[in-house]
C-alpha positions as CSV (number, residue, x, y, z in Angstrom):
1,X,-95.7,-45.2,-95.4
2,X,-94.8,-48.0,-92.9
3,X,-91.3,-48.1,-91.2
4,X,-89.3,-50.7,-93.7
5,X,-89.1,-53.4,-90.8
6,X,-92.2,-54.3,-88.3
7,X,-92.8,-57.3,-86.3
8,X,-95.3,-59.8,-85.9
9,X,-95.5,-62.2,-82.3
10,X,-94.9,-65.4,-83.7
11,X,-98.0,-66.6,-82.0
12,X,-100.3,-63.8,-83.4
13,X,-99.3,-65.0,-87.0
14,X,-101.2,-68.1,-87.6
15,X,-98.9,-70.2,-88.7
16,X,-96.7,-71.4,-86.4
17,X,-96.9,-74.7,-83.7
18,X,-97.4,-74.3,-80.1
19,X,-94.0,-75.8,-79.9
20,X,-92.3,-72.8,-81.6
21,X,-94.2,-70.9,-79.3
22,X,-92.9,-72.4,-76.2
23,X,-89.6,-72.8,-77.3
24,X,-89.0,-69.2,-77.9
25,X,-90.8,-68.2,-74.8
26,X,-88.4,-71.0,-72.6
27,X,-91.5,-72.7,-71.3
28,X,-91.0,-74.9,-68.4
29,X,-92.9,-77.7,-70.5
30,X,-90.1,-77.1,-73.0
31,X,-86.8,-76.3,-71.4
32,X,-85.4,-79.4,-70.1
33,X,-85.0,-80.7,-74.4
34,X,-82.6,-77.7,-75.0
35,X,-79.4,-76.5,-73.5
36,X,-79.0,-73.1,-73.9
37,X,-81.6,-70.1,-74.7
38,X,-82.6,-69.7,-78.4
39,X,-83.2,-65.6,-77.8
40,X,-80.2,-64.9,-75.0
41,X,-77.6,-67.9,-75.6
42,X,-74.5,-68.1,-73.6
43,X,-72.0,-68.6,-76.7
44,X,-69.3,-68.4,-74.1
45,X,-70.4,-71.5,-72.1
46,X,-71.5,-73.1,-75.8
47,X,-67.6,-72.7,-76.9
48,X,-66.1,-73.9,-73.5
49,X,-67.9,-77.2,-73.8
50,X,-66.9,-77.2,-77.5
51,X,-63.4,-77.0,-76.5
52,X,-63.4,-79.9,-74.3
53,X,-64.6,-82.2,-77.5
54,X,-61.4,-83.8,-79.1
55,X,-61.8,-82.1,-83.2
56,X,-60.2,-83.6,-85.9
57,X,-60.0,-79.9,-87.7
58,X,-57.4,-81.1,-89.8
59,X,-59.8,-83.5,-91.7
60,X,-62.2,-81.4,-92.1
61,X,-60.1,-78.8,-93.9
62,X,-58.7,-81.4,-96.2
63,X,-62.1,-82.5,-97.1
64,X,-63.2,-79.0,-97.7
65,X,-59.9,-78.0,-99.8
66,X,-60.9,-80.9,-101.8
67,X,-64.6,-80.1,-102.2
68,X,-63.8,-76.6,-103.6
69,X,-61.4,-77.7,-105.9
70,X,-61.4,-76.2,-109.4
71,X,-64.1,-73.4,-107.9
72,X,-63.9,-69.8,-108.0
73,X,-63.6,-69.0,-104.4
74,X,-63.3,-65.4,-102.8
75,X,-60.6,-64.7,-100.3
76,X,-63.2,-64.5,-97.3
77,X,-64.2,-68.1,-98.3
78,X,-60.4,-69.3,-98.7
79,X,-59.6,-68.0,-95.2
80,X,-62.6,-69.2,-93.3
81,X,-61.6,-72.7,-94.5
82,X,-57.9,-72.7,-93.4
83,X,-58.9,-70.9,-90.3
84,X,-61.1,-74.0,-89.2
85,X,-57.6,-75.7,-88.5
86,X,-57.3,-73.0,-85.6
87,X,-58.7,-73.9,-82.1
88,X,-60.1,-70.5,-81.7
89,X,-62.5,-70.7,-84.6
90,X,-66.5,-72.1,-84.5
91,X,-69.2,-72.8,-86.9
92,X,-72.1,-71.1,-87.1
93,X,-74.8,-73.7,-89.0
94,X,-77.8,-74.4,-90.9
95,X,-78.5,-77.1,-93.2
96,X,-80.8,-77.7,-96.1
97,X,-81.2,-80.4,-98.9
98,X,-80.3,-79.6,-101.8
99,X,-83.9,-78.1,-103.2
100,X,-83.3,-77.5,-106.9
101,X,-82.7,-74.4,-107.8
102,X,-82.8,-73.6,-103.3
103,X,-86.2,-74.7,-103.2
104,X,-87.9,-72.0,-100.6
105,X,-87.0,-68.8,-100.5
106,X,-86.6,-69.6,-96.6
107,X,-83.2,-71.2,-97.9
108,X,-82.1,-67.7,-98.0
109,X,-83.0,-66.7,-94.9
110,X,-81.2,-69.5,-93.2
111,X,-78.1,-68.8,-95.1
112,X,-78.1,-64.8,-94.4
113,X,-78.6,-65.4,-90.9
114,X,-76.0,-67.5,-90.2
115,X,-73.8,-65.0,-92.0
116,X,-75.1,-62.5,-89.7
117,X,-75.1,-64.5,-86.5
118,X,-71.3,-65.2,-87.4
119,X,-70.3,-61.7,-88.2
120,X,-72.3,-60.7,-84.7
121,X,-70.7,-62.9,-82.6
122,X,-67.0,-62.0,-84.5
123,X,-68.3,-58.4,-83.1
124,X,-68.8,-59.8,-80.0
125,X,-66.1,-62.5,-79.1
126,X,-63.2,-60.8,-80.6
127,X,-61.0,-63.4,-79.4
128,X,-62.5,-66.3,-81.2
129,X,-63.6,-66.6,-85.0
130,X,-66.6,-67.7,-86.4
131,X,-67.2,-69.6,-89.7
132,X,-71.0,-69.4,-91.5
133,X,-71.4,-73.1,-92.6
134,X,-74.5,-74.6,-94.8
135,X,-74.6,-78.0,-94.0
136,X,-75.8,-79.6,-97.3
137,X,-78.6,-82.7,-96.5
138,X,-77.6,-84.1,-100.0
139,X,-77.6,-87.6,-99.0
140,X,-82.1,-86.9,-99.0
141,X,-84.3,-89.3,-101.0
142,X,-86.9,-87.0,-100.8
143,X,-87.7,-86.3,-104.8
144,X,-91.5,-85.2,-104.3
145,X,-89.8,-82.7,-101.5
146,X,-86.6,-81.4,-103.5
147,X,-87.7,-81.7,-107.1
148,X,-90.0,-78.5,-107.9
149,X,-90.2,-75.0,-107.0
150,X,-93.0,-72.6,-106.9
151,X,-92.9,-69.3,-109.2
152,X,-95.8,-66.8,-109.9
153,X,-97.9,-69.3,-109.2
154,X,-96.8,-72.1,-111.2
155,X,-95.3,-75.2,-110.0
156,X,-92.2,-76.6,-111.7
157,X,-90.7,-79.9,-111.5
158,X,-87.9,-81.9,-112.4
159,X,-89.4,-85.1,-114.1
160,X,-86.6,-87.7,-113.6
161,X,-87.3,-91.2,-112.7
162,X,-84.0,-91.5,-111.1
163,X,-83.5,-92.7,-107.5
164,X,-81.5,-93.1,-104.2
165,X,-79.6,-89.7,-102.5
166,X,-81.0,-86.5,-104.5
167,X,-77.2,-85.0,-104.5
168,X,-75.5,-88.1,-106.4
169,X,-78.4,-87.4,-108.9
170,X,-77.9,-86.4,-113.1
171,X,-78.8,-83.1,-113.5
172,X,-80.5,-84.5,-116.6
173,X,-83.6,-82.5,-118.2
174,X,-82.4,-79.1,-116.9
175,X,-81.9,-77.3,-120.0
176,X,-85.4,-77.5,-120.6
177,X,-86.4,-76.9,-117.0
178,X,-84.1,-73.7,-116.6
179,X,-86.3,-72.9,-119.9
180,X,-89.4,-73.2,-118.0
181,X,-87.7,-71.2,-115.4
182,X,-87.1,-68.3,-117.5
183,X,-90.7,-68.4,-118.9
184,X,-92.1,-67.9,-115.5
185,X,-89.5,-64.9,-114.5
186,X,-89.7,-62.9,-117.0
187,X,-88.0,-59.6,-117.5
188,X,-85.8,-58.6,-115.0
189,X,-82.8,-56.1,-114.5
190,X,-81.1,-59.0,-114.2
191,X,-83.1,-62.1,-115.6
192,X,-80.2,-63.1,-118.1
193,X,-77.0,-63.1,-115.2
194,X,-79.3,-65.2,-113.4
195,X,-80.2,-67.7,-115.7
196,X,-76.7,-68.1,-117.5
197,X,-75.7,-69.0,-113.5
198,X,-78.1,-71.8,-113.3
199,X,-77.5,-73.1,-116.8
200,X,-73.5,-72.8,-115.1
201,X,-74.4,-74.6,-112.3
202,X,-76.6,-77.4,-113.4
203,X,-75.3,-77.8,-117.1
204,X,-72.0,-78.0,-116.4
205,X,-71.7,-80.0,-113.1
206,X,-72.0,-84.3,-112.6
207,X,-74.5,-83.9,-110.4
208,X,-77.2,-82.2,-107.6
209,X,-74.4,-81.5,-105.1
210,X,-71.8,-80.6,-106.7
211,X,-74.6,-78.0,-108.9
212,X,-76.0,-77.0,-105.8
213,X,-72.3,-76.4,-103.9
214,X,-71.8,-74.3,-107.1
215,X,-74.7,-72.3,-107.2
216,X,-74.7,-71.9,-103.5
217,X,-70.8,-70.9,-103.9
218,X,-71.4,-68.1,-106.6
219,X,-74.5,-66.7,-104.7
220,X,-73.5,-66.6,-100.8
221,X,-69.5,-66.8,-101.2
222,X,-68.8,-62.7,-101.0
223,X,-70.4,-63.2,-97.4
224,X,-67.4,-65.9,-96.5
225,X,-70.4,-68.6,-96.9
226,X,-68.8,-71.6,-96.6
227,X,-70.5,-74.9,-97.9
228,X,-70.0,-78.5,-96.3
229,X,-71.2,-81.8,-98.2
230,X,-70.8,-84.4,-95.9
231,X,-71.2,-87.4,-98.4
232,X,-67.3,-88.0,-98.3
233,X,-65.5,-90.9,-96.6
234,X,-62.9,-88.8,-94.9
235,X,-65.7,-87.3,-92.9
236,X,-67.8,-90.6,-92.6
237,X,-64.7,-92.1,-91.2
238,X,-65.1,-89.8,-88.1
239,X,-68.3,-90.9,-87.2
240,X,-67.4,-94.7,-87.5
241,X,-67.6,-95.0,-83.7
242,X,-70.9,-94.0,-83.3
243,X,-72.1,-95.3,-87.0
244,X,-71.3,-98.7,-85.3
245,X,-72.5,-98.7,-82.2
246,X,-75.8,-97.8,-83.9
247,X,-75.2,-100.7,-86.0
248,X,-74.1,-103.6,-83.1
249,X,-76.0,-101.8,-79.8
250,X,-79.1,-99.3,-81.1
251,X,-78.9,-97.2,-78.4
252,X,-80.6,-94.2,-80.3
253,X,-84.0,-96.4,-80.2
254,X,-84.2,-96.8,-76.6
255,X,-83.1,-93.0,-75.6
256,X,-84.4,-91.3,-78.1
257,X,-88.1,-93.1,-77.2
258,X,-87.4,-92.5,-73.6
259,X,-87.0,-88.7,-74.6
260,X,-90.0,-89.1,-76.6
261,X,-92.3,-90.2,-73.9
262,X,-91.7,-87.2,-72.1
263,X,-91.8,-84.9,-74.8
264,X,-94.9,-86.0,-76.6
265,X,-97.2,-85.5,-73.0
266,X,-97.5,-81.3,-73.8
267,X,-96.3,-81.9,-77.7
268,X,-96.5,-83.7,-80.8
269,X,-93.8,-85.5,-81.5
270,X,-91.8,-84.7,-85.0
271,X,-89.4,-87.7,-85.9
272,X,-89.6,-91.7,-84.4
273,X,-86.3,-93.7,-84.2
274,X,-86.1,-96.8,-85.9
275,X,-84.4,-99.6,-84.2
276,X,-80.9,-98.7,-86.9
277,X,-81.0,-95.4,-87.9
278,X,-78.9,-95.4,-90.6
279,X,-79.4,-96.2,-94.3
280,X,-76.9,-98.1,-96.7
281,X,-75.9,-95.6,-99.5
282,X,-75.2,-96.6,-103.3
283,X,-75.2,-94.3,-106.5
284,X,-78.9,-94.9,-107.1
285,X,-80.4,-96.2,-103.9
286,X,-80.5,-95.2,-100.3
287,X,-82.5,-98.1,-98.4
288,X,-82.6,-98.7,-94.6
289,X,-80.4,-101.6,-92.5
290,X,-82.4,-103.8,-90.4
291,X,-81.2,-106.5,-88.4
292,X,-82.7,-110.1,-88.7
293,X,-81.1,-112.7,-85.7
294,X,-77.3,-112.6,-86.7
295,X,-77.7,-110.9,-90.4
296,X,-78.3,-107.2,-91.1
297,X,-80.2,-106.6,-94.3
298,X,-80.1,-103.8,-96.6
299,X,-83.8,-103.6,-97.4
300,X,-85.3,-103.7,-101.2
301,X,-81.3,-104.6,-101.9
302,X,-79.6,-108.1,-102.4
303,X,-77.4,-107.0,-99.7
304,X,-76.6,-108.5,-96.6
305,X,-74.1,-108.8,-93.9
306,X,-72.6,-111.0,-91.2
307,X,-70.9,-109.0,-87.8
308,X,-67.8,-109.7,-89.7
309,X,-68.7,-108.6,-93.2
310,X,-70.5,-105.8,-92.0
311,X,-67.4,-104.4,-89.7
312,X,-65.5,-104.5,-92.7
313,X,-67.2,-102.7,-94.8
314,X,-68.0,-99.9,-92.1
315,X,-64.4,-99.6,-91.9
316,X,-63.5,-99.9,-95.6
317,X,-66.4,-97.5,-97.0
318,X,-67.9,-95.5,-94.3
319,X,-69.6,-93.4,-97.3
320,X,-71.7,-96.2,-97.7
321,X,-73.6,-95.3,-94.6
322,X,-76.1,-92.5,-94.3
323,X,-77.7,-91.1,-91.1
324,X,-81.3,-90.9,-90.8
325,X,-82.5,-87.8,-89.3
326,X,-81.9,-88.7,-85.6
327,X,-78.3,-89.2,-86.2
328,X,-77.8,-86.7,-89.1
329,X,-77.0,-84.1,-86.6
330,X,-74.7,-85.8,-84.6
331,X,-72.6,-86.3,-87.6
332,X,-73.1,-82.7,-88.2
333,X,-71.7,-81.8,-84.7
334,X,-68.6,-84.5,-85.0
335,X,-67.2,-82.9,-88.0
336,X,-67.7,-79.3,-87.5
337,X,-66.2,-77.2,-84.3
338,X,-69.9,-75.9,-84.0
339,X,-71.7,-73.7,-81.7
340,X,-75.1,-73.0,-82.9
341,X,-77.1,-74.6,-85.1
342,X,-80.3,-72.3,-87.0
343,X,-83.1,-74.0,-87.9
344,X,-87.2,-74.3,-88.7
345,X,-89.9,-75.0,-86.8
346,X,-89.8,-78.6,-87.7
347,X,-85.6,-78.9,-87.6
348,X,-85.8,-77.5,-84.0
349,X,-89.1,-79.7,-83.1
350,X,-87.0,-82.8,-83.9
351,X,-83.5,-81.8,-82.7
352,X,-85.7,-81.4,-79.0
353,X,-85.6,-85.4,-79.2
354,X,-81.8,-85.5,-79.6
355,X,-80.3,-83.6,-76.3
356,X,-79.9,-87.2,-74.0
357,X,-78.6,-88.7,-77.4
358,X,-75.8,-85.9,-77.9
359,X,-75.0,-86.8,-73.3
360,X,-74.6,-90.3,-74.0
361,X,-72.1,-90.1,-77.3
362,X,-70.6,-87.4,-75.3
363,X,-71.1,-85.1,-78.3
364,X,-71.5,-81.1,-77.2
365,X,-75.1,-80.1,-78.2
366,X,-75.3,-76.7,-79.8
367,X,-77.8,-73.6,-79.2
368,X,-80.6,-74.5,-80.8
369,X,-81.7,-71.3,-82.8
370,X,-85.1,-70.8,-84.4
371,X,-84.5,-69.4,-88.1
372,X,-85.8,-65.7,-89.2
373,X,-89.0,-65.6,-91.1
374,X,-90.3,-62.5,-93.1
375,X,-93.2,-61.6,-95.2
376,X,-91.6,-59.6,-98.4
377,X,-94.3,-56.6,-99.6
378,X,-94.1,-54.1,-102.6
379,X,-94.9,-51.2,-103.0
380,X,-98.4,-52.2,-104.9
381,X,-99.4,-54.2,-102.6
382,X,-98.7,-51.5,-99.7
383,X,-101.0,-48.9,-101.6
384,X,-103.9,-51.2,-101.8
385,X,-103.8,-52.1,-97.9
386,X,-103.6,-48.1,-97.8
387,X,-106.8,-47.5,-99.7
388,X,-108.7,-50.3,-97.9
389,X,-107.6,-48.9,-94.2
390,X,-105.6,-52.5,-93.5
391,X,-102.7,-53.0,-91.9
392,X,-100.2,-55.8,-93.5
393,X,-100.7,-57.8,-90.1
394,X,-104.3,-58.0,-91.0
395,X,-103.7,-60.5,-93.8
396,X,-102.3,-63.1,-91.2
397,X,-106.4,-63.3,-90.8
398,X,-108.1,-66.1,-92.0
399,X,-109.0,-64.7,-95.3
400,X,-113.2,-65.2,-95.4
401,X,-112.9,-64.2,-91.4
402,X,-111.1,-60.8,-92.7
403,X,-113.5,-60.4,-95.8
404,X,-116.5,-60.6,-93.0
405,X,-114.3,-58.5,-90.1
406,X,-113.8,-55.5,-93.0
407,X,-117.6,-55.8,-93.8
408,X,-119.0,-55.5,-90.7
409,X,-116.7,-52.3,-89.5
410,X,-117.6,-50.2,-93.0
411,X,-121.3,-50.8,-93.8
412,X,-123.6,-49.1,-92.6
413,X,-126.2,-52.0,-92.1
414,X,-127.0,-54.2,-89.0
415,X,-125.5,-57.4,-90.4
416,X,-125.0,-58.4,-86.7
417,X,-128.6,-59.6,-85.1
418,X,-127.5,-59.8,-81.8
419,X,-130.8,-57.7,-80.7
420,X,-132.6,-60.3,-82.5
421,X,-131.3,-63.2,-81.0
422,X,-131.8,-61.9,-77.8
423,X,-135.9,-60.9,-78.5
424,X,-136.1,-65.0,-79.8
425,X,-134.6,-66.1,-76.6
426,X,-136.9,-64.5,-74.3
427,X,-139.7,-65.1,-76.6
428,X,-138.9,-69.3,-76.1
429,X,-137.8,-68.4,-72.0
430,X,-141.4,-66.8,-71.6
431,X,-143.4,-70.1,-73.6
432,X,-140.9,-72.7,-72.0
433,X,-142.5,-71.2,-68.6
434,X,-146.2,-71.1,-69.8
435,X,-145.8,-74.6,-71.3
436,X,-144.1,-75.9,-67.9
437,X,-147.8,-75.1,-66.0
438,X,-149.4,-76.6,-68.6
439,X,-148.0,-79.8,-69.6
440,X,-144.3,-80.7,-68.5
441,X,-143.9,-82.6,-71.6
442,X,-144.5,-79.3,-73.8
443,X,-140.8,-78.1,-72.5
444,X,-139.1,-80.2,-75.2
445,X,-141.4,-79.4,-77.9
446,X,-140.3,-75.4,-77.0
447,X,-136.7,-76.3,-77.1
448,X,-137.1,-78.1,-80.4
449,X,-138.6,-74.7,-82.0
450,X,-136.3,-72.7,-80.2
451,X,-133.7,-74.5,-81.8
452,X,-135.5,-74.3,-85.1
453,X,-135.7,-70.2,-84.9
454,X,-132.4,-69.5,-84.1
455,X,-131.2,-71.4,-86.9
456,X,-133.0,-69.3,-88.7
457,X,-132.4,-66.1,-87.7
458,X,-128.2,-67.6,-88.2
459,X,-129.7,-68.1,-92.1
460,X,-131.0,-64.7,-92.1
461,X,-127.6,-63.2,-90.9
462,X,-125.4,-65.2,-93.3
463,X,-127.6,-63.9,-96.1
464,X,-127.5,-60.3,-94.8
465,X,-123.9,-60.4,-94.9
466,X,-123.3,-62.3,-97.9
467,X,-125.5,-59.5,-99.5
468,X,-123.6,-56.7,-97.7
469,X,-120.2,-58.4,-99.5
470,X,-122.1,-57.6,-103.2
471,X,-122.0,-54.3,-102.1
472,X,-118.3,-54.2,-101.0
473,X,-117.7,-56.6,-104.1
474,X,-114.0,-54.2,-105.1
475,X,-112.8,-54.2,-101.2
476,X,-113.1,-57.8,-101.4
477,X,-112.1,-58.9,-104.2
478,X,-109.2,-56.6,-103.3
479,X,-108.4,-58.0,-99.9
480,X,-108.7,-61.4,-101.4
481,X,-106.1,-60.3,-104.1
482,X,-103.7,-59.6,-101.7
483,X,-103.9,-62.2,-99.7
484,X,-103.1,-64.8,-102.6
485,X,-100.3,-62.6,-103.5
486,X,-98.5,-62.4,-100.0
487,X,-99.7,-65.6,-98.8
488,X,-99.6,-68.2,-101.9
489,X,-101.8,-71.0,-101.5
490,X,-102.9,-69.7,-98.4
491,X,-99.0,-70.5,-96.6
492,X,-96.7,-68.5,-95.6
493,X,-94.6,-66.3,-98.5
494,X,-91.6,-68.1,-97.2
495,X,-92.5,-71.4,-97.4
496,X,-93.7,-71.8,-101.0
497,X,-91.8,-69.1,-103.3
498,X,-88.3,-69.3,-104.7
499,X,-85.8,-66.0,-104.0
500,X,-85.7,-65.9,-108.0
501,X,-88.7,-63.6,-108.3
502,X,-86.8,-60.8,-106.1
503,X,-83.5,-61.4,-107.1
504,X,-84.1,-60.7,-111.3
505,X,-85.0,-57.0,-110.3
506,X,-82.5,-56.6,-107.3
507,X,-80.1,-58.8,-108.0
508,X,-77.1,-59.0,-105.3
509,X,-78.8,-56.4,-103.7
510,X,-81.5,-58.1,-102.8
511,X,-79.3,-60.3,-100.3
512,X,-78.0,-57.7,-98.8
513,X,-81.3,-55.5,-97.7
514,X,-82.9,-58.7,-96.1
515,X,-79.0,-59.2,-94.1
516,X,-79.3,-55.7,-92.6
517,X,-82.9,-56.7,-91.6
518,X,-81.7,-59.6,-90.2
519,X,-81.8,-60.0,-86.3
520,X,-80.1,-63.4,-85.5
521,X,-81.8,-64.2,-82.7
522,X,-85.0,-62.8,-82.8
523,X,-88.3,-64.3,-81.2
524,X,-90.6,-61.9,-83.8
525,X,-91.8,-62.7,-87.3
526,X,-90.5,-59.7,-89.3
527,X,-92.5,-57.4,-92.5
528,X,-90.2,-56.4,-95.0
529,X,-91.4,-53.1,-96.5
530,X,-90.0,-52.5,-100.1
531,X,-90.7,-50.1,-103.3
């Protein structure tokens, strides 16, 4: 039996960019588009430049008290909110949209690590507190993105032909999709508490947010989880001074391109600025501003502005105006007294184009931490790798390239014709040397049938193994098994299933196994052993 935690190199898995590579490993190609260390941060020099940005704490709190009103909050929850008006205490963030019912089941891991990183650093910096924050992206548009989640091999989606923000949304149609959700569970230990939760949150609540905030709420509060929507003018308001120079100057184009240029010479590049990078926000439409000579359009909308018009309304409903994903994080640092910000691949790829943006809005950029992926096994699936001599990390293999490897290392035949190869090519060196004395022009005609027999031989080897796989038809079929059980349409675990499937067995429980596992700020992909 395998220890209940190994670890993977991010780079040996497969399925991660070059760019999480380097970033990890601090590469010099890398390291001038982040501030601070994603494995070894300096939290202390992270909170010193923190301190030095003017927070208006007391905003934030009201806008939170107001949020959670009429919830059922713990105590840990409750006091991490009123101790955000302290100067001593920092955020710990991730952010997600709001997926419905959480989308991936990396949602999870982002949550439970900021928990942990928060709880770590309390450990460690006793003289400061730290608040776990999900940032909720409920201001998306992104339907196709947010509306379905993947269980037991079944897609389910919300059919709704509504539009705009995803979190200002109508829960409409759930009833029926929380039915198709309990089809595809099944029986679980605790099935039933999971589904009266969701029929609680998304039955009983006006819309995507406020569900999701609920959901979110009765899952991750115990852990002092606390959740921020950001669609709320009080904290809009704060980030009037940079929503209008966006607006009047468009800054953000010009540095964020120049940042861009350089970046995009070792990587590729993950987000483009437009020339306004903010979008006007109504209850069922979230279109982009462009500006036309002295007019600013709201595209696909009868909405326009003049300078004068369009100050006033920035001032009189900053709600209105959402960030596009260039500025979202800058409205994410202006609100929140934050220190670190945990992320994905792509989240970290485009926050890379944002350091010289955060210098000139003299905003403090946060460490930039990469979030904690895992491959969750059972005990099923662990005796089956045991029987077939494979190792878990073998499955990161491509799976026809492990279906051959496994082949070739347990039959007994000489699928491999490397002997072969090697008689052909001598043969063709030999009559390329006769057919040189005889007639120069005779060289190409050798080349053309050496060509020809290796070719052959390659058909003859393809066939021998392709026979040899008949013979090892269970080990294969086996291997192929697990591989679409671990890795679901051939992507990581992590990236297509919901936490649902784990949670109807384990329940709370389940949370807090993959929280021990947890290492904050680790640069390994971790295996998750259970029964």
């Amino acid at each position: 039996m395998e220890q209940p935690v190994s670890h993977i190199p991010y780079g040996k898995t497969g399925y991660f960019n070059q760019l999480v590579i380097d970033f990890l490993a601090e590469h010099p190609n890398l390291r001038p588009f982040y501030k601070y260390s994603p494995v070894h941060p300096d939290f202390e020099a992270v909170i010193q430049a923190k301190k030095l940005f003017a927070q208006q704490r007391d905003v934030l709190v009201a806008a939170l008290q107001e949020q959670y009103q009429g919830l059922d909050i713990t105590d840990n929850v409750r006091n991490n909110i009123n101790s955000l008006l302290d100067q001593q205490t920092f955020t710990i963030t991730t952010a997600h949209q709001p997926n419905i019912f959480t989308g991936y089941l990396y949602f999870v891991y982002k949550i439970l690590q900021t928990i942990k990183l928060a709880d770590q650093l309390r450990s460690q910096h006793p003289q400061y507190n730290f608040v776990p924050v999900y940032y909720m992206g409920s201001e998306d548009a992104d339907l196709d993105e947010l509306g379905h989640i993947y269980i037991d091999g079944k897609n389910i989606t919300w059919p709704t032909d509504q539009q705009g923000a995803v979190g200002r949304m109508q829960p409409e149609g759930f009833e029926e999709l929380i039915g198709k959700v309990k089809e595809a569970l099944g029986y679980g230990a605790y099935a039933e508490e999971l589904i009266e939760l969701l029929k609680k949150a998304y039955l009983g609540h006006a819309n995507i947010q406020a569900a999701t905030l609920y959901l979110v709420n009765e899952l991750f509060g115990r852990y002092g989880l606390v959740v921020l929507v950001p669609d709320n003018p009080k904290l809009k308001k704060l980030f009037v001074p940079v929503m209008r120079d966006e607006l009047f100057n468009q800054h953000s184009y010009k540095i964020v391109n120049e940042t861009i240029e350089q970046l995009s010479k070792h990587h590729k590049v993950q987000a483009n600025p437009r020339e306004i990078n903010l979008f006007y926000l109504t209850e069922t439409s979230r279109e982009r501003i462009v500006q036309v000579g002295d007019v600013w359009k709201v595209l696909h909308l009868p909405v326009e502005f003049t300078a004068a018009s369009l100050e006033k309304e920035l001032e009189e409903h900053p709600e209105r105006f959402s960030p596009n994903v260039i500025l979202r994080g800058m409205l994410q640092e202006t609100i929140l007294p934050n220190i670190a910000f945990i992320g994905g691949g792509g989240e970290i790829a485009y926050w890379l184009e944002l350091q010289q943006l955060f210098a000139y809005y003299r905003v403090p950029y946060p460490a930039l931490i990469l979030r904690n992926s895992f491959l969750l096994t059972d005990g099923a699936s662990q005796e089956r790798l045991q029987k077939l001599g494979l190792a878990v990390t073998d499955l990161f293999e491509d799976t026809e390239e492990l279906v051959n490897r496994f082949v070739k290392e347990h039959t007994n035949a000489a699928l491999v014709l490397k002997d072969e190869y090697a008689a052909v090519e001598k043969l063709f060196d030999d009559l390329a040397h006769k057919a040189k004395d005889i007639d120069v022009t005779l060289v190409a005609s050798v080349a053309a049938e050496r060509t020809r027999a290796v070719k052959s031989i390659g058909k003859l080897e393809h066939k021998f193994l392709k026979a040899e796989k008949k013979r090892f038809g269970w080990q294969t079929e086996q291997i192929r098994n697990l591989k679409a059980r671990l890795f679901p349409a051939n992507s990581l675990q992590e990236r297509k299933e919901n936490f649902m499937p784990w949670f109807i067995h384990q329940g709370p429980a389940f949370f807090d196994v993959l929280l021990e596992h947890m290492d904050p700020l680790s640069d390994q992909f971790g295996i998750i052993y259970q029964q």
